[in-house]
C-alpha positions in Angstrom: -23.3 22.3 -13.1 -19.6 21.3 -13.5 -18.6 18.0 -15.2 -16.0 15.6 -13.5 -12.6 14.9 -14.9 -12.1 11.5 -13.5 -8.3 11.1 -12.9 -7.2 7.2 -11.7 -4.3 7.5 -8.7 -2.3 4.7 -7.2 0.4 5.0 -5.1 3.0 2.4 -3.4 4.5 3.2 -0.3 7.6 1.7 2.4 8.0 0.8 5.8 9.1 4.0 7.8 13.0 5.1 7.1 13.4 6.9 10.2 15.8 6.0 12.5 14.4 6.5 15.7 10.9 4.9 14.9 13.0 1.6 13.3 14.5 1.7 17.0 11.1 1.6 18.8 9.9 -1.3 16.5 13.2 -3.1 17.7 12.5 -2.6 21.3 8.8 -3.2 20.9 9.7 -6.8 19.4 12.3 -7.7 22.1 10.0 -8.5 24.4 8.1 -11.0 22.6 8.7 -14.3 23.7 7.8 -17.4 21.9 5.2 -20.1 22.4 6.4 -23.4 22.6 4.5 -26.5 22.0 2.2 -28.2 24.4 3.6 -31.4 24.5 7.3 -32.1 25.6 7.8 -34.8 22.8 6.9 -32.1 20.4 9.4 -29.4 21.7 12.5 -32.2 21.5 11.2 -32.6 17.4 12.0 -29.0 17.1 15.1 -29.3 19.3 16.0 -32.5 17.5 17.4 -34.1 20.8 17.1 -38.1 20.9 14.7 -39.3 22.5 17.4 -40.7 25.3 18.2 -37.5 25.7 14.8 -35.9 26.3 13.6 -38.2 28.5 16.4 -37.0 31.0 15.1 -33.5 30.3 12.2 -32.4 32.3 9.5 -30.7 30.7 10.2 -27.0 32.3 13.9 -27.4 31.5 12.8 -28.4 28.1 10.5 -25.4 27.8 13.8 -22.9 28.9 15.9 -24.8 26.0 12.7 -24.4 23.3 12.5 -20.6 24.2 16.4 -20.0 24.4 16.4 -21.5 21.2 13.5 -19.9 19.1 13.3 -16.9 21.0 15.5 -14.8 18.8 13.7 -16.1 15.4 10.5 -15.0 17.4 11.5 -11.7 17.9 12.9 -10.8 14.7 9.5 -12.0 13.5 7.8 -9.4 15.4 9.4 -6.8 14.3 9.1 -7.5 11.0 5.1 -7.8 11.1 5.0 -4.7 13.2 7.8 -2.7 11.0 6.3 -3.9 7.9 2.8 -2.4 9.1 3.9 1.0 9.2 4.3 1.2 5.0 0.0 1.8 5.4 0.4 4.9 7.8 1.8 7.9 7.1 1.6 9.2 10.5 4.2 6.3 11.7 6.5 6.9 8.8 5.6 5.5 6.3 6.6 6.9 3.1 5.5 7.2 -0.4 7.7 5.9 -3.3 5.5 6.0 -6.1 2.6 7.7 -7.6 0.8 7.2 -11.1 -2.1 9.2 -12.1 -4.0 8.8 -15.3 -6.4 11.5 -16.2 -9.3 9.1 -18.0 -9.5 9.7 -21.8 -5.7 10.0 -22.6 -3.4 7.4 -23.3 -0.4 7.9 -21.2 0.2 7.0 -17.4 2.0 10.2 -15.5 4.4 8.3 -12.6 6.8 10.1 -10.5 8.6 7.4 -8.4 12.2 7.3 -6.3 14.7 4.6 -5.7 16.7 3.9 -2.4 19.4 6.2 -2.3 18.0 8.8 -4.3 15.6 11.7 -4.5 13.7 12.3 -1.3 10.2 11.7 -0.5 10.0 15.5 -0.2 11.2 16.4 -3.7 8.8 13.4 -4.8 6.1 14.7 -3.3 6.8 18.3 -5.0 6.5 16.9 -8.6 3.7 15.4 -7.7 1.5 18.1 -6.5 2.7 20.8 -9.3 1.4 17.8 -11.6 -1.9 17.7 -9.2 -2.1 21.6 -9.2 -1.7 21.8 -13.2 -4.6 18.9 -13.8 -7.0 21.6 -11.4 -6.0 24.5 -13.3 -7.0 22.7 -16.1 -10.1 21.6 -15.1 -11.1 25.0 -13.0 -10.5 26.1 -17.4 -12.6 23.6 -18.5 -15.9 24.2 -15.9 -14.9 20.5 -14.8 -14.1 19.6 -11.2 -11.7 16.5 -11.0 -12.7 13.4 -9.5 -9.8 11.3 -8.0 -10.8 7.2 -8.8 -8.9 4.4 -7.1 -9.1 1.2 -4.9 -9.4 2.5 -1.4 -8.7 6.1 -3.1 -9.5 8.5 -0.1 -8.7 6.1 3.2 -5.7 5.0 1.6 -3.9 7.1 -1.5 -5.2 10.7 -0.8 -5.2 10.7 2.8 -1.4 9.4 2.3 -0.5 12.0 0.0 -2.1 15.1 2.2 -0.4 13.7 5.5 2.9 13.3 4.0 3.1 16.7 2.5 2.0 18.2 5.7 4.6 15.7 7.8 7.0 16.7 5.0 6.0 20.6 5.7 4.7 21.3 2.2 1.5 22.6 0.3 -0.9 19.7 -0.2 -2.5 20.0 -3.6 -4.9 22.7 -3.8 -7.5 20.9 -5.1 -8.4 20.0 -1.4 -8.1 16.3 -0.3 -10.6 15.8 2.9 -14.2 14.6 1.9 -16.8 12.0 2.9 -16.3 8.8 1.9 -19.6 9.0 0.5 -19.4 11.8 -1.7 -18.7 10.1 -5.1 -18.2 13.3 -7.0 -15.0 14.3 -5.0 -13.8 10.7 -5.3 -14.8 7.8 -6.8 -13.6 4.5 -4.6 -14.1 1.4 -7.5 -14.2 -1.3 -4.1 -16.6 0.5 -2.5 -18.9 1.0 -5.8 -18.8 -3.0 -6.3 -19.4 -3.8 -3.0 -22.2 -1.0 -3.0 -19.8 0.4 0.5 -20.5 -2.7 2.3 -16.6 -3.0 4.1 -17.3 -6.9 4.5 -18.0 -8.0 1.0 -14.9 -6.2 -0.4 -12.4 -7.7 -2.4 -9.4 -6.7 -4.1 -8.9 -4.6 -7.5 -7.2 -8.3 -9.0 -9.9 -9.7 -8.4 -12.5 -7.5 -9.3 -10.5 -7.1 -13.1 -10.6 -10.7 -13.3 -14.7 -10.8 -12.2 -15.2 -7.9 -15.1 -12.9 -9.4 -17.2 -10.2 -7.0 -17.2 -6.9 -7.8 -17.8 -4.9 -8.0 -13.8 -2.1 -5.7 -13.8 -0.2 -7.9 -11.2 2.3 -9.7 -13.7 4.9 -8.5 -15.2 8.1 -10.4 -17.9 9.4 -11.1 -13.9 6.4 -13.2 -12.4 3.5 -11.5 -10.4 4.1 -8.8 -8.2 1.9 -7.4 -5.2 1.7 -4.9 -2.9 3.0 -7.2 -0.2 6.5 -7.6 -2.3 7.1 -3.9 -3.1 9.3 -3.1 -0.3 11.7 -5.6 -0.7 11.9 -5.1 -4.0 12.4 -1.7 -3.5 14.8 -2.0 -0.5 17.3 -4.8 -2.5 16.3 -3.6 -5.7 18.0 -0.6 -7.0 16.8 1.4 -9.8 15.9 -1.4 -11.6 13.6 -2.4 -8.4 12.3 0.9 -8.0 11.4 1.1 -11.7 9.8 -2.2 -11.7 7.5 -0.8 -8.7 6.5 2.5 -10.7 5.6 0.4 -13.9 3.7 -2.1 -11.5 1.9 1.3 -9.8 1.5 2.6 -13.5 -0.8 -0.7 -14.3 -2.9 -0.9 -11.7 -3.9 3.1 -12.1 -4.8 2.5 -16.1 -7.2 -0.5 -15.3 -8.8 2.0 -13.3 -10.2 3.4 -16.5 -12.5 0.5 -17.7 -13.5 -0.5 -14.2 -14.9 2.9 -14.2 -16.4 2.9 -17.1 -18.5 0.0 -16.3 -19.3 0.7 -12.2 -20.6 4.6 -12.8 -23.5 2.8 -14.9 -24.6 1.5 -11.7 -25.1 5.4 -10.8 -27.1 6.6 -13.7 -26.3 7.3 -17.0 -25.2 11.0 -16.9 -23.2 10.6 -13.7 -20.3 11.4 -15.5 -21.5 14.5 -18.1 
C-alpha cells in the first residue's frame, strides 16, 4: 500500500480581467434600480429637502427625485457585488494570483504569485504545475501518493487550478485533480474533517486555528488581512500589494500542517503511514 505525502495548497484569486465579461457585469448592473424608503418623510432625510419644501412635493414625485438621485450609487453597487463574485469562479474569469504549497515535514513554503502588470496567469500557472509535476515524480520515487490538504481544497483550490489551466489551454498537473469529495486519501479538506462533512456547521480556517489553538495567519506588521481585501490590495497595490497577498497565501498554507496533524487522529492512527 502506498503512503500519502500530504502537501498543504492555498491559493488567492481576482475578479475576472477580461474585457468583455467586465462589460456584461456593467450592463447587468444598469438595470438595477434602487429601493426607496417607505415613508415620504424618510425619503426627504436622505434628500435633505426642508420640510417646507417636501410638503409641496408629492410622494410619487418624491419617489422620482429619491431614485434620480440614488440610482447611480445603486448601480455601481451592483456591479461591484456581482463583479466581485466572479474572483470564486474560474469559469467567469476569475483568475488565480497566487499559490503556496507546503509539502508537510519541510520547513519552507513554495509560492509562485503575480502582480498587476506583470507575468500572466498563464506563465503563473506553468511554474506552478512543473512544481506540482516535480512533487509527483517524487512521490511516484518514494511508493507515496500525494495528498493535497486545504480549506475547501478540492471545490475551491484544485478545481480552480485544473479549470484555469484548461481555460488557459495548458496541461493540468498530472497528478490528476478530479475526485470525490469524500475520498480523503486524494485530498484531505481540514473544514470538512471538523465539521465531520456536515456543510451547515462549517466555519472558517481562522476560526478553527483559534478553536485548536493555532496561531491565525490573518495578521500581518499591516493589520489583518482577509480573503475579502485581496483584490484591492492587489488591484491598487503594486508589487508591494501583490507580495503582501503571496506572504498572506504563504500563512494560511503552513497552519495547514498542525491542523492536520491533529484532525487525521480523528481517522485512525495509521491514516497517514
Amino acid at each position: 500500500m502506498k503512503k500519502l505525502m500530504p502537501v498543504g495548497i492555498d491559493i488567492e484569486s481576482i475578479p475576472t480581467q477580461d474585457e468583455e465579461k467586465i462589460a456584461y457585469h456593467k450592463l447587468q448592473a444598469e438595470g438595477k434600480t434602487p429601493t426607496p424608503p417607505k415613508t415620504k418623510g424618510d425619503m426627504a432625510k436622505d434628500l435633505e429637502l426642508p420640510e417646507a419644501a417636501a410638503n409641496g412635493i408629492s410622494a410619487v414625485d418624491m419617489q422620482k427625485l429619491w431614485v434620480d438621485k440614488f440610482r447611480l450609487s445603486a448601480v455601481e453597487k451592483a456591479f461591484d457585488e456581482s463583479y466581485r463574485k466572479t474572483s470564486f469562479s474560474a469559469g467567469d474569469g476569475g483568475e488565480i494570483i497566487s499559490v503556496s504549497m507546503k509539502p508537510f515535514g519541510q520547513d519552507d513554503v513554495a509560492t509562485a504569485y503575480r502582480h498587476k502588470g506583470g507575468d500572466s496567469e498563464l506563465s503563473m500557472l506553468k511554474r506552478v504545475c512543473a512544481y506540482m509535476d516535480k512533487l509527483d515524480d517524487y512521490a511516484k520515487q518514494n511508493n507515496s501518493t500525494i495528498q493535497l490538504v486545504g480549506a475547501n481544497v478540492l471545490l475551491f483550490d484544485a478545481r480552480f487550478i485544473g479549470q484555469r489551466c484548461l481555460i488557459n489551454g495548458i496541461e493540468p498537473p498530472k497528478m490528476g485533480l478530479i475526485s470525490s469529495r469524500y475520498d480523503k486519501t486524494k485530498y484531505f479538506d481540514v473544514l470538512s474533517a471538523w465539521s465531520f462533512d456536515d456543510n451547515q456547521s462549517r466555519i472558517s480556517l481562522n476560526r478553527l486555528c483559534n478553536i485548536l489553538g493555532i496561531e491565525t495567519p490573518k495578521g500581518d506588521e499591516q493589520g489583518d488581512i482577509h480573503g475579502g481585501m485581496v483584490w484591492d490590495i492587489w488591484n491598487s497595490g503594486g508589487e508591494d500589494g501583490a507580495a503582501r497577498i503571496a506572504r498572506y497565501n504563504a500563512r494560511d498554507t503552513a497552519v495547514l500542517e498542525p491542523i492536520y496533524n491533529k484532525l487525521v487522529k480523528l481517522l485512525g492512527v495509521d491514516y497517514a503511514n
